[in-house]
VEXSE-556629 format. One line per field, with one value per residue (C-alpha): residue in one letter; x, y, z. Coordinates in Angstrom, 1 decimal. Example, Ala and Ser with C-alpha at 12.3 -4.5 7.8 and 13.67 -1.06 7.14 Angstrom:
2
type = c(A,S)
px = c(12.3,13.7)
py = c(-4.5,-1.1)
pz = c(7.8,7.1)
This chain:
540
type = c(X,X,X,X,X,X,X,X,X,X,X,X,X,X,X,X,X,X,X,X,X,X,X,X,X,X,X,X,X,X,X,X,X,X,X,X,X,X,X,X,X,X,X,X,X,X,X,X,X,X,X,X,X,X,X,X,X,X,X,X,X,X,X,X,X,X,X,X,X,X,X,X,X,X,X,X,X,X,X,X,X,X,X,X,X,X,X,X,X,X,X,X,X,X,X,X,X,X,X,X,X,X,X,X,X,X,X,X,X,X,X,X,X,X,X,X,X,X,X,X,X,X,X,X,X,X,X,X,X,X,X,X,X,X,X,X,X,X,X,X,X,X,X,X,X,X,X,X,X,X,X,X,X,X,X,X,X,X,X,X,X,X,X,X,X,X,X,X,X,X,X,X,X,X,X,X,X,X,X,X,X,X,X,X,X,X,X,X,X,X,X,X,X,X,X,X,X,X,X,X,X,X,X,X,X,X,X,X,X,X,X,X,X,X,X,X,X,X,X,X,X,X,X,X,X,X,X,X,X,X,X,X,X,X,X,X,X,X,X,X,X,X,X,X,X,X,X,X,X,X,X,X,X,X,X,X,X,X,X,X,X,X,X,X,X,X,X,X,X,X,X,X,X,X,X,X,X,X,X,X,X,X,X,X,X,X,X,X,X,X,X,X,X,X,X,X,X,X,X,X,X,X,X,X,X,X,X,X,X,X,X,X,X,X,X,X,X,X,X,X,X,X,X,X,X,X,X,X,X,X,X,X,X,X,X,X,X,X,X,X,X,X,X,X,X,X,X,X,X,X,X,X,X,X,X,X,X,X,X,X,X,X,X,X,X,X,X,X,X,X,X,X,X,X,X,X,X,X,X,X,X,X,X,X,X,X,X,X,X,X,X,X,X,X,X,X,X,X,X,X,X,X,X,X,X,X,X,X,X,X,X,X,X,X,X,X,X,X,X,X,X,X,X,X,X,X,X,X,X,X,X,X,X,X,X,X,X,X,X,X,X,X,X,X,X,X,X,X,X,X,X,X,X,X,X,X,X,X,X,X,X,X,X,X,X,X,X,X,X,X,X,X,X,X,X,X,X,X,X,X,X,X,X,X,X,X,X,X,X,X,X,X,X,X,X,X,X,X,X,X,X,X,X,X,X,X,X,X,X,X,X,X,X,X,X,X,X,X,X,X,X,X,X,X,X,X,X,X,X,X,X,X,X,X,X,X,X,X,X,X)
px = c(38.4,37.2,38.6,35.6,35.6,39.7,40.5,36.6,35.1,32.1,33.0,31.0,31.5,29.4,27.4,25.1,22.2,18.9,16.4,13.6,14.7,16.5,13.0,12.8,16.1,16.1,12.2,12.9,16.5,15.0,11.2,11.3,8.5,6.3,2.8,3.6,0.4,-3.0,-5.2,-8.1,-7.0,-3.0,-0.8,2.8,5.3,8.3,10.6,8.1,7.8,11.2,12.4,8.9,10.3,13.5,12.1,10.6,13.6,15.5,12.8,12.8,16.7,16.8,14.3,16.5,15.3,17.4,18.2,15.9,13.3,10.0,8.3,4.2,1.2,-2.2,-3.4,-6.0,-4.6,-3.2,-0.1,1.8,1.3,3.6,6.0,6.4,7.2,10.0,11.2,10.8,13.5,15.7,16.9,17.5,14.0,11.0,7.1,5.0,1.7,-1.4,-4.7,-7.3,-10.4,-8.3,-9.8,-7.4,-6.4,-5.2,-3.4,-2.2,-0.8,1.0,2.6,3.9,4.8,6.5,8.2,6.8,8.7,7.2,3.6,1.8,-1.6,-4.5,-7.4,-10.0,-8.6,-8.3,-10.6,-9.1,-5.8,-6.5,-8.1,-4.8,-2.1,-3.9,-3.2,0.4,2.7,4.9,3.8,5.4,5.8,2.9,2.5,-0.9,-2.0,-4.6,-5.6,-7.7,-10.3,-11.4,-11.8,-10.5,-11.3,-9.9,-6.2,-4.1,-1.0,0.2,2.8,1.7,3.0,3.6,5.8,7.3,8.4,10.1,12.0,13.8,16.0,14.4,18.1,18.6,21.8,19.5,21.4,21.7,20.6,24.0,22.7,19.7,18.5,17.9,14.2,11.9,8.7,6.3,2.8,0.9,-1.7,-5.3,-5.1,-8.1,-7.2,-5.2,-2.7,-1.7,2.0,4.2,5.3,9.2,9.7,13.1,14.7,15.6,12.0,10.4,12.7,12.1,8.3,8.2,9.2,7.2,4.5,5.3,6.5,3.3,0.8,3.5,2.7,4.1,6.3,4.2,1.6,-1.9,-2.6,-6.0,-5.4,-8.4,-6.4,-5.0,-2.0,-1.5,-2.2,1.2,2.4,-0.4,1.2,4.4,2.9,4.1,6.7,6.4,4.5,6.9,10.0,8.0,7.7,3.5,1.4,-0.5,-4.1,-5.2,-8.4,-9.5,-12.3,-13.9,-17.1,-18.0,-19.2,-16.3,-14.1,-15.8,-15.4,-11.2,-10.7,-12.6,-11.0,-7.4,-7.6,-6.5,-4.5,-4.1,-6.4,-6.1,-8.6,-10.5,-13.7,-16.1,-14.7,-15.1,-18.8,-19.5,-19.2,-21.0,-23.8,-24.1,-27.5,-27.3,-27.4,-24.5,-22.2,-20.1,-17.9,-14.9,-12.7,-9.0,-7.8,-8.3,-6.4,-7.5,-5.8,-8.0,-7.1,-8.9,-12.1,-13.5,-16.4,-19.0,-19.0,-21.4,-19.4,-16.0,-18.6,-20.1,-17.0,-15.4,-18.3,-17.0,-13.9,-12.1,-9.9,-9.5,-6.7,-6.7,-4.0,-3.4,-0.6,-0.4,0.7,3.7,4.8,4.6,1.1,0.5,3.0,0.6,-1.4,-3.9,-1.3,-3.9,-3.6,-4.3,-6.8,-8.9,-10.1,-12.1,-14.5,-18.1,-17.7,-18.9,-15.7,-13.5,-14.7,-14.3,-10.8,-9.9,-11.1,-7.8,-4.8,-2.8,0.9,3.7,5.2,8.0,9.9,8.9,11.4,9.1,5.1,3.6,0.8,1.4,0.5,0.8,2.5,4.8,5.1,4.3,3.7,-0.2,-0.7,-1.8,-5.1,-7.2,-8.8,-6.2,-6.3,-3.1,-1.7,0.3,3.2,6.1,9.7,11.9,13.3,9.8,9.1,8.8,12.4,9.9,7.4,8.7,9.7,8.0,10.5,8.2,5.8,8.5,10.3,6.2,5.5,9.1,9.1,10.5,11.9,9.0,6.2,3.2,0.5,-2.6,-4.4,-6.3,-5.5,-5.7,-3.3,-4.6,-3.1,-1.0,0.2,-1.8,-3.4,-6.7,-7.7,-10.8,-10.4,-8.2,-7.2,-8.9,-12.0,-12.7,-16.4,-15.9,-19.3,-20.0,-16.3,-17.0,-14.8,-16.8,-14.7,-16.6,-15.3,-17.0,-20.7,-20.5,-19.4,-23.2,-24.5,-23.1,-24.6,-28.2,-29.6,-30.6,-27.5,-25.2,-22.6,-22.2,-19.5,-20.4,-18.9,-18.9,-22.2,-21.5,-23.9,-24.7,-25.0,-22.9,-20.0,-20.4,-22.6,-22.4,-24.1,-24.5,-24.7,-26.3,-26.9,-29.4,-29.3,-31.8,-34.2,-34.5,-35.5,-38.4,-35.8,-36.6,-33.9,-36.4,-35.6,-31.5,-31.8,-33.6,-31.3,-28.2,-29.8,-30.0,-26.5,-24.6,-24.3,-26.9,-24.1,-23.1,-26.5,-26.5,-28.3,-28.6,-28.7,-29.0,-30.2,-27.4,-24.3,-21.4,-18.2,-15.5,-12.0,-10.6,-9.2,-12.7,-12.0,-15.0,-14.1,-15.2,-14.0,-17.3,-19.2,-18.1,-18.9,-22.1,-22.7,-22.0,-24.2,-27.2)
py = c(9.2,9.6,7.7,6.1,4.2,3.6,-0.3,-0.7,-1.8,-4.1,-8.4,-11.6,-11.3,-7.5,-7.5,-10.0,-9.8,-9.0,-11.9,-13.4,-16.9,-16.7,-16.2,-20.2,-21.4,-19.5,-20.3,-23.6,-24.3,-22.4,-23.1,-26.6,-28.3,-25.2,-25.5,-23.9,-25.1,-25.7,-27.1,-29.1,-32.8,-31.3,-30.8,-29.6,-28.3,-25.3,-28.4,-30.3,-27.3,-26.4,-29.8,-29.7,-26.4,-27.8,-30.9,-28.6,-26.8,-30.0,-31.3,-28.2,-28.5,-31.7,-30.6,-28.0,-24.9,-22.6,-18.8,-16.8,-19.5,-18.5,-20.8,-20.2,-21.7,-21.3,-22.4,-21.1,-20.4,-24.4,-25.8,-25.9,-21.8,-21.6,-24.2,-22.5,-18.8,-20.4,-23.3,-21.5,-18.9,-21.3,-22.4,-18.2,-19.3,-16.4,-17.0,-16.3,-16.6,-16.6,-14.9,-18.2,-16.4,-15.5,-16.6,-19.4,-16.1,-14.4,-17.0,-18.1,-14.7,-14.9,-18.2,-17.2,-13.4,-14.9,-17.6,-20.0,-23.5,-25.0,-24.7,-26.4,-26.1,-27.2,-29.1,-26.5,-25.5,-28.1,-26.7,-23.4,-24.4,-27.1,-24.5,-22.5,-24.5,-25.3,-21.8,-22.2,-23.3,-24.3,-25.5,-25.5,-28.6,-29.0,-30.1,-31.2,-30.5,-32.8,-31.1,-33.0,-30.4,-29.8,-33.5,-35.3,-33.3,-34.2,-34.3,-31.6,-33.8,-37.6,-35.6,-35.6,-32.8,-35.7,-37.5,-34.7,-33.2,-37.2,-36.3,-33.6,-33.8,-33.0,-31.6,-29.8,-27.1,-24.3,-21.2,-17.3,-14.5,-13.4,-10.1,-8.8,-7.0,-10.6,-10.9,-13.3,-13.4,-11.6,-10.4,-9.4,-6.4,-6.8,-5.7,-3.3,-1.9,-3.9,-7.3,-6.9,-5.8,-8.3,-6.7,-7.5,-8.7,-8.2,-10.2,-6.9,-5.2,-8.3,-8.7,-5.2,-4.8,-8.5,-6.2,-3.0,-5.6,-7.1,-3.1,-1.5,-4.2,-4.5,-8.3,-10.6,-13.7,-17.1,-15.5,-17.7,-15.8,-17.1,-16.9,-15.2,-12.9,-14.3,-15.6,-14.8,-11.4,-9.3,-12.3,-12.4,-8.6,-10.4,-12.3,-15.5,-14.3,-11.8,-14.8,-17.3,-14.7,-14.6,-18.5,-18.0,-20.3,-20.4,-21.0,-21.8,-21.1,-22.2,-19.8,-17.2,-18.0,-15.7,-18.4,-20.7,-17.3,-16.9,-20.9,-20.7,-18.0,-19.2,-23.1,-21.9,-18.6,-16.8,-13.7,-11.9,-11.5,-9.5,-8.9,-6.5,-4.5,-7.4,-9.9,-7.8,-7.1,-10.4,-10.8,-7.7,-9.1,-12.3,-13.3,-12.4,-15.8,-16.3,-13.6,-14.0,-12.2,-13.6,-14.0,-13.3,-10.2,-10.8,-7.9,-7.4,-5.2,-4.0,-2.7,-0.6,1.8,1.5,0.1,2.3,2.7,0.6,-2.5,-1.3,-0.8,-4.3,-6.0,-4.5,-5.2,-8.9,-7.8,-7.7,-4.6,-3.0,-1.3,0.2,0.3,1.4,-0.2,-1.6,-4.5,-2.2,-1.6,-5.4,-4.5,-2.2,0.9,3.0,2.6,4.8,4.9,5.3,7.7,7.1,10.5,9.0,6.3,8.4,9.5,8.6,5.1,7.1,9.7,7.1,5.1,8.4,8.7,4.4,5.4,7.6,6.3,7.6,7.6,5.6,2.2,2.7,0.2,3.1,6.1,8.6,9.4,12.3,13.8,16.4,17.9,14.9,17.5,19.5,17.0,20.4,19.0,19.8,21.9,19.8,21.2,18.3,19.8,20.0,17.2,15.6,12.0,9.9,9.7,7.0,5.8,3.7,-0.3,-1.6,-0.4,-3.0,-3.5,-2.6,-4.3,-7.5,-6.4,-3.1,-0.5,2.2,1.6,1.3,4.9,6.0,5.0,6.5,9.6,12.4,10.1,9.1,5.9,7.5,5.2,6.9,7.7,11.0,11.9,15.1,15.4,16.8,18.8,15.9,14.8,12.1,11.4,9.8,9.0,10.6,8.6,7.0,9.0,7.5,7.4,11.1,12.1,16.0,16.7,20.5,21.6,20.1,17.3,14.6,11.9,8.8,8.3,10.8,9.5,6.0,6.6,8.0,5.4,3.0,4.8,4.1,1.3,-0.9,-0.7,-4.1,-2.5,0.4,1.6,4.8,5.8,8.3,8.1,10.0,13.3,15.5,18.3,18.3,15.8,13.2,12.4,10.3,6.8,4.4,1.0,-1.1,-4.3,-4.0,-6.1,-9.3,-8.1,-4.4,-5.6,-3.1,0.0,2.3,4.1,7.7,6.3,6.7,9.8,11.7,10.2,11.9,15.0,15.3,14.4,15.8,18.7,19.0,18.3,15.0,13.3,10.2,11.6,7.3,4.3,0.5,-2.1,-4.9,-7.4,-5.6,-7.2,-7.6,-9.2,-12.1,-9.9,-8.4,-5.1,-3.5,-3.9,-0.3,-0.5,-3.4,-0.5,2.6,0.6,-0.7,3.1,4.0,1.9,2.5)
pz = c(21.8,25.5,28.0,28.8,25.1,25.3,24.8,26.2,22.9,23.3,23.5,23.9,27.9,27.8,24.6,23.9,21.6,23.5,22.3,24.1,23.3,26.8,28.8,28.1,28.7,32.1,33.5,32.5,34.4,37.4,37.6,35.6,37.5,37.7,35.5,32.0,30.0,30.9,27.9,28.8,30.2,29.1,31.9,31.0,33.4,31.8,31.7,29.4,27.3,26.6,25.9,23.2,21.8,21.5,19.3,17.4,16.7,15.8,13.5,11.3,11.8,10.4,7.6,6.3,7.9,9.2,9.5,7.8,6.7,7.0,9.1,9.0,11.4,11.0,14.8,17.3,20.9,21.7,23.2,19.7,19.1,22.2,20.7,17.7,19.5,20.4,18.6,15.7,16.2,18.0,15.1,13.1,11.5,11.1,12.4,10.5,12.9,10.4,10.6,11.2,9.8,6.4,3.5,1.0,-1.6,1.7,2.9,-0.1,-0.9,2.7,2.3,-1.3,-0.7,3.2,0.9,4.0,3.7,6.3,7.2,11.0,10.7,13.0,11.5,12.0,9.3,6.9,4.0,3.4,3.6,1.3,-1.0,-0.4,-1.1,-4.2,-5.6,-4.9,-7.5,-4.8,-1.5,1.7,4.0,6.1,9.1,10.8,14.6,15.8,19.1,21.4,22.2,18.8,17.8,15.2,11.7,9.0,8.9,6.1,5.8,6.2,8.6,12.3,14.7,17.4,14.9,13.8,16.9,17.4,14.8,16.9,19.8,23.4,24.6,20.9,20.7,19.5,18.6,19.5,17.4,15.7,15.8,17.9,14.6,13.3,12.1,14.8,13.2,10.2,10.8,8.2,8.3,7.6,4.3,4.0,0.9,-1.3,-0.6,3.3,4.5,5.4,9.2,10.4,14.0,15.3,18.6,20.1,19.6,20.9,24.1,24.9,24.3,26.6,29.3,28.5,29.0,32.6,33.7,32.6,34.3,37.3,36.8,39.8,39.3,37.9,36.4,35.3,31.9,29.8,26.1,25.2,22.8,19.0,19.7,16.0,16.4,16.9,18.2,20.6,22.2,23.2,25.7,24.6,25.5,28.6,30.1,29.9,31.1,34.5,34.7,34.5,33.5,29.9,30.0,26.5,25.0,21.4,21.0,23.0,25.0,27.8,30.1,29.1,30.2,33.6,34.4,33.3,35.9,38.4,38.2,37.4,39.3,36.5,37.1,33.5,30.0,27.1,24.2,22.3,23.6,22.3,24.7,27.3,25.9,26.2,29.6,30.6,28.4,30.4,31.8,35.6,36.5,34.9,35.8,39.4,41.6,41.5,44.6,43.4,42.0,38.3,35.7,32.1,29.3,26.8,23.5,20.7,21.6,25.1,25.9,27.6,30.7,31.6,29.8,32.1,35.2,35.0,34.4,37.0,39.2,39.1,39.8,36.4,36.7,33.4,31.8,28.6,26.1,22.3,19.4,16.0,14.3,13.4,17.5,18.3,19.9,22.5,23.6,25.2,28.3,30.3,33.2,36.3,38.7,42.2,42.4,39.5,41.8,43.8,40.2,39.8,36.9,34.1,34.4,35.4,32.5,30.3,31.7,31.0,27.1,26.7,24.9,27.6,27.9,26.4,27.2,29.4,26.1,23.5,23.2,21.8,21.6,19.9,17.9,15.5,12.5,9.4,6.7,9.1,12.2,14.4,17.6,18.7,21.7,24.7,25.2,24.3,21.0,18.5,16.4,14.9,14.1,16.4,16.1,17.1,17.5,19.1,19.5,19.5,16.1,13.2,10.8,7.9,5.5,3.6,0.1,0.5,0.6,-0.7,2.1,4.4,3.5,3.8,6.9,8.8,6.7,8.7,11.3,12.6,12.5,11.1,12.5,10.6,14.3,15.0,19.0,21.0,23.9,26.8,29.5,31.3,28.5,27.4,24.4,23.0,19.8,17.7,15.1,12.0,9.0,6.7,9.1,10.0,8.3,6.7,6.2,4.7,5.8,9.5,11.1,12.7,14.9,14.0,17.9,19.1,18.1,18.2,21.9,22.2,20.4,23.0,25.5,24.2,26.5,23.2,21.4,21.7,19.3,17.0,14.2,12.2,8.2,6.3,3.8,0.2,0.4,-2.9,-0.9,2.2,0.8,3.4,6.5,9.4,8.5,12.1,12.1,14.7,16.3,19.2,22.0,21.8,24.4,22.2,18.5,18.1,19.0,15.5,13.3,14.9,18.4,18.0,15.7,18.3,21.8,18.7,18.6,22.9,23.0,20.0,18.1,15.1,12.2,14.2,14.3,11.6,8.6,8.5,10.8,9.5,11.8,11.6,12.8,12.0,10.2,12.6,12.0,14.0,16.6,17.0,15.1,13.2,9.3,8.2,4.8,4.9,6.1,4.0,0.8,2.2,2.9,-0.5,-2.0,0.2)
């Protein structure tokens, strides 16, 4: 044994397990009176809010949750989503933070597979979850949030959050993770193909990616962060979380409205947003008379497939600065972020929106980042051609899949997370994708990054938004079918007009052999549902 490890062995007074659980207890002991919540006519300072989380805590105490009890909410971005981040764990219990645009068979199979005993809903809601907790054979405790800015509704259970948060104790002794391995929360995938995968949180993974956060933006002490991201989705990218560690403010949002955006950072002088490309879409596509330049730095993190660079370029314009990043529900979010470089700032917008559409490097919270072959995890060249999956591992990597140990051993073979993205890795190292797995179009032997051509598509000044799927071909296996929603003012552009701006900008075996004129399916985080899209294709 070195000398180094003799009679050194780790104690309570040196090793304590990491868990985020201590943002609150510290923001609020040093920056009590500071604004934590902002939600229409609501006011709450941090000291408000952790003696609310605490209540929390104590009422599902005194219900007879504890350590590993799955605690599940189906709320939009409101006061009571924060709560829950942390007066669910307080007590060893698991979130469970539920998609809101789920139909009642989905949530119904999350709430039994989950084994949810306790379930805080908002009213919103009140018709699928009725539907859902029909189909379950045993229901979980619910609990129902009647928020003022959506109105009365009609109420899910006798059991009021109000009350039930009086049943708790405002100065409740909540308890520390035993073990920093200890699950926090379960998010569940979209499902695409078959019943979705129950993803495992741990405390450590969401301390660390908290961090990775606040180190890749650089973001200051009290923070005013709008909410226009699911809190629900990968526990809204830690930012619960990261937020609250920096003493910010939240700045909640139930649903996403450009204009309603634009007025919440210009009243609260919001600092932070995240979201996916059609947020940012939205506010791009703004009348004129609408849009302003705002006066205060303003920093946005996009995630998923960049805009065009026009989107970027008139968001920037009102001086949203945008920075791009990449995860999965099985990282805790985003891990990878087009880290800028000061020599980029000098491009024309349409290469420095080319550059912000990379992938880019890895958090500085993820140990390891690479793209290489799927069968023999050969390491692609970095020459930004060769095509290989990405690759991941470190502390912010999911425990594993709830009662899924196949998919679990699957998805870590060889040592690795195999996150199903196509990515090229360029020169300095850092990647972008071309496309998912299951995405890529092989038509007559040739690859075709569905990427690659709906990029073009975007850049056709009709086009609003665009997704393109492999179309079954007798002849050449597959081609590239494009679907499109034009722009209001652009309703007579023809399925001849976007073929031929293709064939000027792509090579002849990329051009859509087929474009349909149409809104396209999106999940609740704004993602395009292609699986919609490849069966529509297929039965064209």
């Amino acid at each position: 044994m070195s000398i180094f490890e003799t009679d050194l062995a780790p104690s309570a007074v040196n090793h304590i397990a990491l868990s985020p659980l201590s943002f609150i207890e510290r923001t609020a002991s040093v920056y009590g009176q500071y604004p934590a919540v902002i939600h229409g006519s609501i006011r709450r300072n941090w000291q408000h809010t952790y003696e609310r989380c605490r209540s929390l805590a104590g009422a599902l105490s005194r219900r007879g949750i504890g350590k590993g009890d799955t605690v599940a909410v189906m709320l939009p971005n409101i006061p009571a989503m924060l709560e829950a981040h942390f007066g669910v764990p307080m007590i060893g219990a698991v979130l469970n933070t539920l998609n809101v645009r789920l139909d009642a068979q989905a949530i119904a199979f999350m709430l039994e597979h989950g084994e949810a005993k306790v379930l805080i809903t908002d009213r919103e809601f009140h018709a699928v979850i009725r539907d859902a907790l029909r189909l379950l054979a045993h229901p979980p405790l619910v609990v129902d949030v009647n928020d003022p800015e959506f109105g009365e509704g009609t109420a899910v259970s006798d059991l009021d959050y109000e009350a039930f948060l009086a049943e708790g104790n405002p100065q409740f002794a909540w308890q520390w993770p035993e073990d920093e391995w200890q699950a926090i929360s379960l998010n569940y995938t979209s499902g695409t193909t078959g019943n979705p995968k129950g993803v495992i949180y741990h405390h450590r993974g969401a301390y660390l990616n908290s961090l990775g956060n606040q180190m890749t933006w650089a973001m200051g002490h009290h923070p005013v962060f709008l909410w226009t991201l699911p809190m629900f989705h990968c526990n809204g990218w830690c930012y619960p979380w990261t937020v609250t560690a920096l003493a910010g403010t939240h700045v909640f949002l139930r649903r996403v409205d450009p204009q309603k955006i634009l007025s919440l950072i210009n009243e609260h002088r919001v600092s932070h947003l995240c979201g996916a490309p059609i947020v940012f879409n939205g506010l791009a596509n703004l009348p004129e008379s609408a849009k302003v330049v705002l006066d205060h730095p303003v920093d946005a993190m996009l995630a998923g497939a960049a805009p065009p660079a026009k989107v970027i370029g008139a968001v920037e314009e009102m001086g949203i600065k945008v920075t791009h990043v990449y995860g999965l529900t099985e990282v805790y979010g985003p891990v990878t972020v087009c880290a800028w470089q000061a020599q980029w700032d000098e491009q024309p917008l349409t290469e420095r929106a080319k550059i912000k559409s990379r992938q880019g490097v890895r958090y500085p919270t993820l140990e390891g980042l690479m793209v290489a072959d799927p069968q023999t995890l050969e390491p692609v060249p970095f020459d930004g051609t060769r095509v290989g999956e990405i690759f991941m591992r470190g502390n912010t990597v999911m425990k594993g899949y709830l009662k899924n140990p196949k998919a679990t051993l699957e998805a870590f073979e060889g040592g690795w997370f195999h996150t199903g993205d196509l990515a090229v890795r360029h020169a300095d190292g850092y990647i972008e994708i071309k496309d998912r797995l299951k995405d890529i179009i092989i038509s007559g032997g040739e690859n075709i990054s569905t990427i690659e051509v709906e990029a073009v598509l975007y850049r056709h000044p009709g086009v609003l938004e665009a997704a393109v799927v492999a179309r079954p071909d007798e002849r050449w296996g597959e081609t590239p079918c494009a679907y499109i929603h034009l722009k209001a003012d652009c309703q007579d552009t023809q399925e001849a007009d976007i073929i031929l701006f293709c064939r000027e900008h792509l090579a002849g075996f990329k051009v859509p052999r087929t474009v349909v004129f149409s809104e396209l399916p999106k999940t609740s985080t704004g993602k395009v549902q292609k699986y919609l899209l490849r069966d529509w294709a297929g039965a064209l």
